[in-house]
Each structure stands twice: as structure tokens, then as C-alpha cells.
C-alpha positions as CSV (number, residue, x, y, z in Angstrom):
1,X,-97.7,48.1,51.8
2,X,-94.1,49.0,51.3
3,X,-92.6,49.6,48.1
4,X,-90.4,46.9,47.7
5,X,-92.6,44.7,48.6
6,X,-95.3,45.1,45.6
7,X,-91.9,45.7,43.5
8,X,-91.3,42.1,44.3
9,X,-94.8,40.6,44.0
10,X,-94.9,42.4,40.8
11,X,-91.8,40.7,39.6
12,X,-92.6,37.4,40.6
13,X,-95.8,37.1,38.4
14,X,-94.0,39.0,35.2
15,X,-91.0,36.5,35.3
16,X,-93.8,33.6,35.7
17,X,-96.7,34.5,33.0
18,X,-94.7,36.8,30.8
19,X,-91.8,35.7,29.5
20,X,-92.3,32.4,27.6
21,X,-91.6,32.6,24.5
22,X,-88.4,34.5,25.6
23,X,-87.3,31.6,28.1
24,X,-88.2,29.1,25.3
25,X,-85.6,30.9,23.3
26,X,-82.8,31.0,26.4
27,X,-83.4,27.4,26.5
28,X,-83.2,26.4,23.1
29,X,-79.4,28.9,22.9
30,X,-77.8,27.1,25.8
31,X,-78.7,24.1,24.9
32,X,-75.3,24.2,22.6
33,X,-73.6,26.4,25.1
34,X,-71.3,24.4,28.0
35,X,-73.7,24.0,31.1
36,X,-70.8,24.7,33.3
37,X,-71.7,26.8,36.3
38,X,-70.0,30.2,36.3
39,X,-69.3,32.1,39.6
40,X,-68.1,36.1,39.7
41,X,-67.7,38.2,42.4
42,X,-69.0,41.6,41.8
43,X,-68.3,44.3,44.6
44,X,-68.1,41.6,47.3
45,X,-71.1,39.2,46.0
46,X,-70.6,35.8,44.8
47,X,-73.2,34.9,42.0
48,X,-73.6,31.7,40.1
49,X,-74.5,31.5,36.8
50,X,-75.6,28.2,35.4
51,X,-76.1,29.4,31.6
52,X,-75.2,32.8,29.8
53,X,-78.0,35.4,30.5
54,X,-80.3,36.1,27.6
55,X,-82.5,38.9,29.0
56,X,-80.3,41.3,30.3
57,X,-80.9,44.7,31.1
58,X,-78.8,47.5,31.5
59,X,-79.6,50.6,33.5
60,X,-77.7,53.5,32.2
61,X,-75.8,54.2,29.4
62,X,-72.4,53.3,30.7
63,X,-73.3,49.6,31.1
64,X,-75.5,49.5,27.5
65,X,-72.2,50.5,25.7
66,X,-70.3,48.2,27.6
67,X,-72.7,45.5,26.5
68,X,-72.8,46.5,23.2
69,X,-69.1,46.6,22.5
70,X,-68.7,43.2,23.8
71,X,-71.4,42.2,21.1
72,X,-74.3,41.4,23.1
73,X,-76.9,43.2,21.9
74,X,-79.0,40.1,20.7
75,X,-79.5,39.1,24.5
76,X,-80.3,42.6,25.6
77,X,-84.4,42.8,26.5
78,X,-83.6,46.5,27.4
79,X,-81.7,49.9,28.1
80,X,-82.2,53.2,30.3
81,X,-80.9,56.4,31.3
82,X,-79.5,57.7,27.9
83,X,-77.2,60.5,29.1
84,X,-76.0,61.8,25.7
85,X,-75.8,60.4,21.9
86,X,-75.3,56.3,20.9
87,X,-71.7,56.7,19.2
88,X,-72.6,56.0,15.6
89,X,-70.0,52.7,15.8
90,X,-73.2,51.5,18.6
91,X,-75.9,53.3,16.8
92,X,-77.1,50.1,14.4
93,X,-77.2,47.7,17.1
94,X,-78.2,49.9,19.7
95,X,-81.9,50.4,17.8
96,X,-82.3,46.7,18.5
97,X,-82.5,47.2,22.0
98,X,-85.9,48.3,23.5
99,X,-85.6,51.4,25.6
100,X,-87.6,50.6,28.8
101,X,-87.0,54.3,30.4
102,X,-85.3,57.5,29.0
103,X,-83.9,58.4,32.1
104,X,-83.6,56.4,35.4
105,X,-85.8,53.3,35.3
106,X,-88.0,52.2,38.5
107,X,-89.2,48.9,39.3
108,X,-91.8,48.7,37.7
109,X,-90.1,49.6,34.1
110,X,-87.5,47.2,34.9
111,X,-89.9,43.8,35.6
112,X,-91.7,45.0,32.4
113,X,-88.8,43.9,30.8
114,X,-88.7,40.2,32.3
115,X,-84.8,40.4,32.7
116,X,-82.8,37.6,34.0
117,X,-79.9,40.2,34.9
118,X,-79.4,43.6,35.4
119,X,-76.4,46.2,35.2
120,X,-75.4,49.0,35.8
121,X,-72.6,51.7,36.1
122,X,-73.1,53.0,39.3
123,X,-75.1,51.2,42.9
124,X,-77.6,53.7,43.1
125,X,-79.4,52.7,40.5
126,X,-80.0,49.5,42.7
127,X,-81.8,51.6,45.6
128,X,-85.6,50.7,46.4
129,X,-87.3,54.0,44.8
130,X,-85.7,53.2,41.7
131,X,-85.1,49.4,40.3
132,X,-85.1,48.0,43.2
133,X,-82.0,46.8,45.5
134,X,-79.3,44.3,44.9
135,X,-81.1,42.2,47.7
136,X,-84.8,42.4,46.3
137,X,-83.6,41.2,42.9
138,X,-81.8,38.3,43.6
139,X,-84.2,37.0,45.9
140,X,-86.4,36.6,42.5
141,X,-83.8,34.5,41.4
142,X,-82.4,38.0,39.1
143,X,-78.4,38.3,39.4
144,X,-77.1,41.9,39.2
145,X,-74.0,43.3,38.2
146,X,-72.5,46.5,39.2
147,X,-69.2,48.9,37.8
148,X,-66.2,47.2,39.9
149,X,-65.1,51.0,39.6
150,X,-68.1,52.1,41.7
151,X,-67.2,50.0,45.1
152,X,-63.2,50.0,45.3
153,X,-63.2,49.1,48.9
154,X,-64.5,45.1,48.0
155,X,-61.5,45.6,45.3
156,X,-57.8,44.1,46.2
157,X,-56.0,47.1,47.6
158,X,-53.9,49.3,44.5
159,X,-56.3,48.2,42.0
160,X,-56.6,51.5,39.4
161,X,-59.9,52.9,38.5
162,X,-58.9,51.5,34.7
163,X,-57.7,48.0,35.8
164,X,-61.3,47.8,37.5
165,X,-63.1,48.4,34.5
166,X,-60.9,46.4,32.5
167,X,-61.7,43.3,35.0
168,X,-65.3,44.5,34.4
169,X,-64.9,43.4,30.4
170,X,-63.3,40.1,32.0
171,X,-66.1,38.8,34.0
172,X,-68.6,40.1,32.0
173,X,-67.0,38.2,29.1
174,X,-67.0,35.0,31.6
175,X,-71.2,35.5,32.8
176,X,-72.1,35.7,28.7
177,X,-69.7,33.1,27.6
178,X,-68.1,35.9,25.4
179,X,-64.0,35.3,27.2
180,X,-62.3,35.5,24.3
181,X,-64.0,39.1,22.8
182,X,-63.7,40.1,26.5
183,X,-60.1,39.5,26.9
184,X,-59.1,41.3,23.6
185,X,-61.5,44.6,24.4
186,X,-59.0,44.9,27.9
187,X,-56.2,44.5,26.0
188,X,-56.9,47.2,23.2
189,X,-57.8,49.2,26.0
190,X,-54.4,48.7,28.3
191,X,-52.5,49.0,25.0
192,X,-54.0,52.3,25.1
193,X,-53.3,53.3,28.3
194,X,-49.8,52.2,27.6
195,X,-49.2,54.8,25.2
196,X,-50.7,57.5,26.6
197,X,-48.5,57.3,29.2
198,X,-45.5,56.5,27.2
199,X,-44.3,60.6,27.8
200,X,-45.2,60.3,31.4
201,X,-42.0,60.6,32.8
202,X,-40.9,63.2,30.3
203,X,-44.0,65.6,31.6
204,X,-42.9,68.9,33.3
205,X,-44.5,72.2,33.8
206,X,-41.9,74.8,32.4
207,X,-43.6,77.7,33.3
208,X,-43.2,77.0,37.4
209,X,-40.0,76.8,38.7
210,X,-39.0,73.4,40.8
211,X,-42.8,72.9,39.7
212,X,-42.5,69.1,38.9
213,X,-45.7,68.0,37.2
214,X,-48.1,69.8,35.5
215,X,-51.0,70.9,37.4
216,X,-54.6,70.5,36.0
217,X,-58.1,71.5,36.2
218,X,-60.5,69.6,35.0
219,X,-64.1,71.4,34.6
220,X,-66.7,69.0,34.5
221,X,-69.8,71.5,34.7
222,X,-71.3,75.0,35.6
223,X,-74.0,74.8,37.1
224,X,-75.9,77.8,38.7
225,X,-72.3,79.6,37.8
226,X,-70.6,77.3,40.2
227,X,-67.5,75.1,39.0
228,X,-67.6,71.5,39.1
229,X,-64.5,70.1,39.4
230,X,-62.6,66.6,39.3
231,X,-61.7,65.7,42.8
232,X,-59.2,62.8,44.1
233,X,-61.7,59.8,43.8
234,X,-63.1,60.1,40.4
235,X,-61.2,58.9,37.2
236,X,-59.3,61.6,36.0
237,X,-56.9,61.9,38.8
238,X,-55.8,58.0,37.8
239,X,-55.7,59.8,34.0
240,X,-53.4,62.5,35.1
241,X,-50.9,60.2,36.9
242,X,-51.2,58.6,33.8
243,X,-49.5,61.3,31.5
244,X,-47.7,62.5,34.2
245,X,-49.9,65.2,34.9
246,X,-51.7,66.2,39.0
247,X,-55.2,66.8,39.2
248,X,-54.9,69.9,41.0
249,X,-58.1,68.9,43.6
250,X,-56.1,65.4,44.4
251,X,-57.2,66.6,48.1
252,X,-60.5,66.6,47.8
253,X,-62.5,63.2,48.7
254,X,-65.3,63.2,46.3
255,X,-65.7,62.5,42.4
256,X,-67.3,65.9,41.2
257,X,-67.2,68.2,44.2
258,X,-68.2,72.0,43.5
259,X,-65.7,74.3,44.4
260,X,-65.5,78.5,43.8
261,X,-63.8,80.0,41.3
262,X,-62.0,81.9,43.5
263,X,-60.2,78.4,44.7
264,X,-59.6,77.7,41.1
265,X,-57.9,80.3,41.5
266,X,-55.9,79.9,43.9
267,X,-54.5,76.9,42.7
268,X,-53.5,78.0,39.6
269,X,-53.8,74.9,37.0
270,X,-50.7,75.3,34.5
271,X,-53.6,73.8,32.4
272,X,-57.5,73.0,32.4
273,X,-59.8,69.8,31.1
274,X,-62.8,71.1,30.0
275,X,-65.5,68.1,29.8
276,X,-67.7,69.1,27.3
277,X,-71.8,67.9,27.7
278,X,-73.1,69.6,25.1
279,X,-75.4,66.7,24.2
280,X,-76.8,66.8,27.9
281,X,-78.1,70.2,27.3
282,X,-78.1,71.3,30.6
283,X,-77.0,75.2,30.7
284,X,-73.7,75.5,31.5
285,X,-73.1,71.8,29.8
286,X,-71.2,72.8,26.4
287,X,-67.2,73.6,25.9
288,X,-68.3,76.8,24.5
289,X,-70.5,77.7,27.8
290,X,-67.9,77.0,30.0
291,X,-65.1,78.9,28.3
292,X,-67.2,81.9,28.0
293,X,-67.9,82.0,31.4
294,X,-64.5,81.8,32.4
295,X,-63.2,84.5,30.1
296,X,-65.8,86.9,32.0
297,X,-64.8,85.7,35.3
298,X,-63.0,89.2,36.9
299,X,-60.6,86.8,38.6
300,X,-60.5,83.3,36.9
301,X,-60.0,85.4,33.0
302,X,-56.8,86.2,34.4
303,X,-55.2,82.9,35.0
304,X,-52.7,82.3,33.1
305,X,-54.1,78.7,31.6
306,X,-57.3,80.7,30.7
307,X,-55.3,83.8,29.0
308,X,-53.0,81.9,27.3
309,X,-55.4,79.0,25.7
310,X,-54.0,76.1,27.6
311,X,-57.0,74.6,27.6
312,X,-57.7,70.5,26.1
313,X,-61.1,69.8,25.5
314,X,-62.9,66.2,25.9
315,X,-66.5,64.6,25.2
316,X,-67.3,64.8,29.6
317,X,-69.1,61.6,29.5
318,X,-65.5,59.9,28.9
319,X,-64.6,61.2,31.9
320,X,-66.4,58.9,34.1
321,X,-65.3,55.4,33.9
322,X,-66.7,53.5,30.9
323,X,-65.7,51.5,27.5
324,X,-65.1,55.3,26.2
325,X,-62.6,56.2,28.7
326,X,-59.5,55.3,27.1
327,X,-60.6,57.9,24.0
328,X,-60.7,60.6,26.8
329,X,-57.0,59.9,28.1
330,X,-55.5,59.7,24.8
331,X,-57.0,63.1,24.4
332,X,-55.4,64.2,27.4
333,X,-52.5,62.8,26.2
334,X,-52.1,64.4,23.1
335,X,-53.3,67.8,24.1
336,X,-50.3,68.0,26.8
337,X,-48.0,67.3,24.0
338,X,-49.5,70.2,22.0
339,X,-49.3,72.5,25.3
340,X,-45.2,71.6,25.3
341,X,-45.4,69.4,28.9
342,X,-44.4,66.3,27.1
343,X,-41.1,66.4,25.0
């Protein structure tokens, strides 16, 4: 029998025998909630919701936080794929939530849960080996929710990485009944992007004649002593034409390609990002790994960016698009003033 099959079977029978108490509860909440049928499109699918969710379950960390800054930790039945440390503003009520899988939950973890929706960051979770797909789900009658970030092509056309999360907060805010906490998290958060880019147009790079913008680097890991880099489709490019900056692997069509030092090199970043993992604990992972490695590098230690410290550190999990993201860019922000590029 296939996988997804038994996944299914399996799903079926939790939902039916082993969440009553929990629906009881669900019932007895939107009994003084409106009754009003919701419908969002999420990365192309239309899904109706006829009451606010109560058992939801997110998939990675990305989506928990999200969930928890909007508040709705009291109708999470569980979380996975912990990445790096709970900030401590999440900490309290991320204890309430039960952790159904340290790292990537699989179908079985998840319908252990008895959710009655599902997010997550990033599609792959949603892949048969793991929680099962999109599909398989909402034939159970289980809606699912992924990152508007992670499927720009069912996006209108110019939508920014941020905007797209931003709308995430929106319709989120719309399937839990939560609109009005919603709507003021996006607009902290484009108040925030506001003024980081409030020097954009002031950003030059002094140092290269006729240069234009600064040119940037951002090193997201070293792994096997290889660089991983920021390419042009992950967030950081849409970060560096926020503050007037270009990410100096604009070209390349992938989030977090691996390149060679030697084409580091060659492109010779007036300045470099380094995304610092140190809670990961992967070798390589930490600020301290990664500058060490380039100040031994015969060819990379004599850049002028690594010689000269112009180098702005950030936490690397806010370089992927999450509720964190806007702490990452004001970073960027600031460190560019301290580097003299924004006057």
C-alpha cells in the first residue's frame, strides 16, 4: 500500500475517535464568533473557512512565530522543526504549544495532533514522505496554508518578498478572526521597512569610482569550506534594494546557491552580510566560524571588505522571510550607515 494512502486512512480515524473533547471546545468558541464563511487564496488555492481554526498546527518555526506573534497560541495543538532558539518575547507562550517533532514532522506526527489546519513556511513540507501533500490533506476535510513568499508565480506580478509576507499576517488575521492584530503587525512592520530605506537614495560606494551602489555579500553558511551565498531570488536581494545596497549574486537564480571563494572574489563586495547560525550548531554555522575562515583564505583575506572590517553581522534565520525579517534589515540598515554608504 502506498504511503499516502495509509497517511490518509490514518487521518481519517484520528480526526473521527480522537479529538472530542478538542472539537467540543472549537464548538463551544465559535459559538460567539460570526459564522460568516471566510475564503483566502493561498498560492493559487481557494479555501473556505466556515469558523476560525482551533487546532492548528504549524510545521516549522517560521510559521509557529508567525502564529505566535499574532497571539494564537491558545488554538495551536502543535509545532515542529525548531531551527534555532524561541526569542524570549515567544518563549512563555511558546511552552504552551506541544512540540509534535523536533525537526521535520511526517504524517504520522502530524494526524497525532488531530489538526484542523496546517502551516507552514515553505511547500516542501507538504510533500508525501513528510506531512503529507496539500492535496491528501484537504481531501480530509484539513485546509493548509503555505508562506505567500514561497510561490511568487500565483502572486500578482511586482509583489516584493516583504509585501508577500505582510499579506501573509493579513489573511491569516482574516482565517483566525484576529483582522485587526493582523493589520497592525503589517503596519509596524512596513513602518519598518520605511525607515530602513529612508537613506536609500543617499547610499553610494566611495571606495569604486562611477561605482553607484554598494555591492554586498551576504554569507549565509560554510559548509564543507564552501560559501553559501545569497542569490537573486531569496530575501536579501529585496533587503539590499531596500537600503540602496546590490546583492552582488543578483544573477544567480536560486535562494542560497554555493559558489567558490574564488568567485567571491572576483566580485569584490565593497561589503559582506554575515548570517550568523550559531544556535544551528552546524560547523561552519557561527559569525566567529565564518570570519575565521575567511581571514585564512590565501585569496578571499585579501579583499578589501574582509581586511578592512566592513563586515555587518545578523541572526541568519532573519534572513529568510519571516515575522523576524524586518529586525534583520534594520540591521543592514544601520550597519551601512556605520560603514559611511549612507550619509
Amino acid at each position: 500500500m502506498r504511503r499516502p494512502t495509509r497517511l490518509g486512512i490514518a487521518l481519517t480515524v484520528a480526526l473521527a475517535t480522537a479529538g472530542c473533547s478538542a472539537a467540543d471546545t472549537g464548538h463551544r468558541q465559535a459559538d460567539s464568533r460570526s459564522t460568516t464563511t471566510v475564503t483566502v487564496t493561498n498560492c493559487g488555492r481557494p479555501t473556505a473557512f466556515t469558523r476560525p481554526p482551533e487546532r492548528a498546527v504549524a510545521l516549522d518555526q517560521t510559521s509557529t512565530e508567525t502564529l505566535l506573534e499574532l497571539g494564537l497560541h491558545g488554538r495551536m495543538a502543535g509545532t515542529a522543526n525548531l531551527k534555532t532558539k524561541i526569542p524570549p518575547a515567544y518563549a512563555a507562550a511558546y511552552a504552551k504549544v506541544p512540540v509534535i517533532a523536533p525537526k521535520i514532522a511526517t504524517g504520522e506526527q502530524l494526524r497525532a495532533a488531530v489538526p484542523d489546519f496546517v502551516v507552514a513556511g515553505s511547500a516542501d513540507l507538504f510533500t508525501a514522505d513528510r506531512a503529507g501533500t496539500r492535496e491528501e490533506l484537504a481531501a480530509l476535510k484539513v485546509p493548509t496554508f503555505v508562506s505567500a513568499v514561497d510561490c511568487p508565480r500565483q502572486n500578482p506580478a511586482g509583489s516584493t518578498p516583504f509585501e508577500l509576507l505582510f499579506s501573509d499576517y493579513e489573511n491569516l488575521g482574516r482565517i483566525f478572526g484576529v483582522e485587526e492584530r493582523a493589520a497592525a503587525l503589517a503596519a509596524r512592520q512596513r513602518s519598518a521597512v520605511a525607515e530602513a530605506g529612508a537613506g536609500a537614495k543617499s547610499a553610494k560606494a566611495p571606495r569604486r569610482a562611477g561605482a553607484g551602489q554598494p555591492n554586498v555579500v551576504y554569507l549565509y553558511s560554510v559548509f564543507n569550506g564552501m560559501p553559501y551565498v545569497a542569490g537573486g531570488t531569496g530575501l536579501p536581494s529585496e533587503m539590499s534594494r531596500i537600503v540602496g545596497a546590490k546583492n552582488a549574486f543578483d544573477d544567480v537564480d536560486e535562494d542560497w546557491p554555493e559558489v567558490t571563494w574564488e568567485e567571491v572574489a572576483r566580485r569584490n563586495p565593497d561589503f559582506i552580510v554575515i548570517g550568523d547560525l550559531s544556535e544551528r550548531g552546524r560547523p561552519g554555522d557561527s559569525a566567529a566560524e565564518k570570519r575565521a575562515v575567511m581571514a585564512r583564505h590565501p585569496v578571499i583575506s585579501r579583499l578589501a571588505a574582509v581586511s578592512g572590517n566592513r563586515i555587518v553581522e545578523v541572526p541568519g534565520i532573519e534572513l529568510d522571510p519571516s515575522v523576524r525579517s524586518v529586525h534583520a534589515l534594520g540591521l543592514l540598515a544601520d550597519g551601512m550607515k556605520d560603514l559611511g554608504y549612507v550619509r
